[in-house]
C-alpha positions as MATLAB code, in Angstrom:
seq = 'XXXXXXXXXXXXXXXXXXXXXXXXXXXXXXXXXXXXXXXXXXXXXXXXXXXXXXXXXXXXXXXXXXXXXXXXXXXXXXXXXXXXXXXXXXXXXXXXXXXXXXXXXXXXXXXXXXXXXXXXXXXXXXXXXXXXXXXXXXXXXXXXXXXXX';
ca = [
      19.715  -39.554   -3.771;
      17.124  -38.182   -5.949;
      14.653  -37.220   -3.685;
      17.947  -35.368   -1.368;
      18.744  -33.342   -4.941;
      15.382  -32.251   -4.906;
      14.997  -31.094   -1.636;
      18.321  -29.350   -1.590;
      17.828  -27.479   -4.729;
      14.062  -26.168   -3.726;
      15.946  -24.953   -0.070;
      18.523  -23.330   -2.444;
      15.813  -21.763   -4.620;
      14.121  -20.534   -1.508;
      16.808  -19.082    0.256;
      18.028  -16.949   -3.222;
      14.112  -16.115   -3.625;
      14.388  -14.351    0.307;
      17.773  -12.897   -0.406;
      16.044  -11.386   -3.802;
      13.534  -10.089   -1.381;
      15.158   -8.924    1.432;
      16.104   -6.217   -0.239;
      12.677   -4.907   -1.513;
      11.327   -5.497    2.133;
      13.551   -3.203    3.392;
      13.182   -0.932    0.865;
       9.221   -0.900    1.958;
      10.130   -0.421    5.501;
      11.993    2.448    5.160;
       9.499    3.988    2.877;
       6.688    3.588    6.257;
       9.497    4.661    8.608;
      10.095    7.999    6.111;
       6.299    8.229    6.126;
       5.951    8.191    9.671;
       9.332   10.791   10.263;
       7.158   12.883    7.562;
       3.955   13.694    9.292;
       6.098   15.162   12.167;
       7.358   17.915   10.327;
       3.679   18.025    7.534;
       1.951   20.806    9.009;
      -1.029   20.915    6.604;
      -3.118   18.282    4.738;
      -1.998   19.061    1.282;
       1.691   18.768    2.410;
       0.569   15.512    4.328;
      -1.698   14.178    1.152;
       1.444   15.291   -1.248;
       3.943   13.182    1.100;
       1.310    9.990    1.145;
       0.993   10.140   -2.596;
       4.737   10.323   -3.280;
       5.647    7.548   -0.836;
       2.815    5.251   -2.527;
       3.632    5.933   -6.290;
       7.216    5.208   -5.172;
       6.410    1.578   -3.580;
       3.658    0.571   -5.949;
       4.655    1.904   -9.222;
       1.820    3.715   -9.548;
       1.153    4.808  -13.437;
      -1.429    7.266  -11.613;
      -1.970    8.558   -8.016;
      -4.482   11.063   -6.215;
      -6.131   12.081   -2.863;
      -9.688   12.364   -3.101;
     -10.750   13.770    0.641;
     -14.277   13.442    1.918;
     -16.856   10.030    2.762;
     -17.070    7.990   -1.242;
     -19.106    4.830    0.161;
     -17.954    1.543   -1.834;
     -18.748    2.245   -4.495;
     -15.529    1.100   -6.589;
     -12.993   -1.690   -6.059;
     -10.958   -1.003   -2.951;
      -8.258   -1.982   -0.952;
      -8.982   -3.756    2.564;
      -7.081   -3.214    5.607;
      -5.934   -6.569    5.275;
      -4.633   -5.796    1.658;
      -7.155   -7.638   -0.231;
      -8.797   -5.781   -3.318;
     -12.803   -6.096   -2.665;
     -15.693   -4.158   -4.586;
     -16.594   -4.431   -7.796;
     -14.625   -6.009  -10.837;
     -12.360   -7.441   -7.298;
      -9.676   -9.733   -7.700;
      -7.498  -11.722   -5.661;
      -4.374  -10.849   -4.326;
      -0.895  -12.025   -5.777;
       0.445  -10.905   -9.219;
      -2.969  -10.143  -10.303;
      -3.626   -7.275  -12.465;
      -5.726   -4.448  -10.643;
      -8.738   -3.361  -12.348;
      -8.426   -0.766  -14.684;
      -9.218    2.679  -13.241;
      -8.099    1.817  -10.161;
      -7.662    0.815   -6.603;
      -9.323    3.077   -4.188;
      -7.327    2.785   -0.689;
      -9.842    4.439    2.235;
      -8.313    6.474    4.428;
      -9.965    5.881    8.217;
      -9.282    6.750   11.484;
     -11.485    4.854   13.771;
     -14.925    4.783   12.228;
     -14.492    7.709   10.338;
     -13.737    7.770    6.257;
     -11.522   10.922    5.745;
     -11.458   10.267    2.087;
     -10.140    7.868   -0.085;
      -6.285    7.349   -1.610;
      -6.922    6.233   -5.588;
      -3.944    4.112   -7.098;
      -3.806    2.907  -10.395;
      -0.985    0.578  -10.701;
       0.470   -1.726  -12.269;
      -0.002   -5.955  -11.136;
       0.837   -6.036   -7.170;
       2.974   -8.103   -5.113;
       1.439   -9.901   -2.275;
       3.114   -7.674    0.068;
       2.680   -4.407   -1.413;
      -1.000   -3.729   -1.001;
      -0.041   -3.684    3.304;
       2.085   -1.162    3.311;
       0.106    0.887    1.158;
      -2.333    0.252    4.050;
       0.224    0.951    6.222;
       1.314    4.036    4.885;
      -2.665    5.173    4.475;
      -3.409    4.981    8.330;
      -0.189    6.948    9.056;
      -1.575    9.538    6.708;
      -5.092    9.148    8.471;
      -3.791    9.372   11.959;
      -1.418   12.524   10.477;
      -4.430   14.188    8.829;
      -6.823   13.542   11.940;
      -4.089   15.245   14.116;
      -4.262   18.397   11.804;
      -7.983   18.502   11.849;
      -7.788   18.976   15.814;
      -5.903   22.073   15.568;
];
């Protein structure tokens, strides 16, 4: 009977914890989905960068935020396409605190570094480094399609 009481309370704890959650996920979703509407109606970069920015400090909790356009190499910690933080002074992913300046988040379209998205916020969620990913190669895609016009 023990073993049953144990097993039913840690299903119970997991299905609050995804209730708790659900929420926030969704929340996330329709940040990308308001990202994506966005860069139909963003005719310029700086209204494109200003929409990115805003739509990242309001997932992440940014404490700071900018756009920094143009090729930076690695030369910093950044933040992988797979939402791991690699570079220098790295760490892994989970509630781990991000190094202190900053996360840079490179913004690519295919091979091509169109600059790089700089985040300094506070300790990240497992799932919140993807969609800042997500939301940087809508911006990226967006910003490419401006360039071509």
């Amino acid at each position: 009977m023990l073993v049953v009481g144990f097993v039913v309370g840690q299903l119970v704890a997991r299905g609050t914890q995804s209730r708790i959650r659900s929420p926030a996920r969704r929340t996330r979703l329709d940040a990308l989905v308001a990202m994506v509407d966005a860069t139909s109606h963003s005719a310029t970069p700086t209204e494109l960068a200003d929409r990115a920015m805003r739509a990242l400090s309001d997932q992440l909790d940014l404490r700071d935020a900018h756009w920094s356009p143009g090729y930076h190499g690695a030369a910093h910690p950044y933040l992988t396409g797979h939402g791991e933080i690699a570079g220098t002074g790295s760490s892994t992913p989970g509630r781990a605190p991000p190094p202190p300046a900053g996360i840079e988040l490179p913004v690519t379209v295919g091979s091509q570094e169109l600059g790089r998205q700089v985040l300094v916020p506070a300790p990240l969620s497992r799932e919140e480094p993807l969609v800042a990913v997500a939301i940087a190669d809508v911006f990226g895609l967006a910003l490419a399609r401006t360039d071509e016009r």
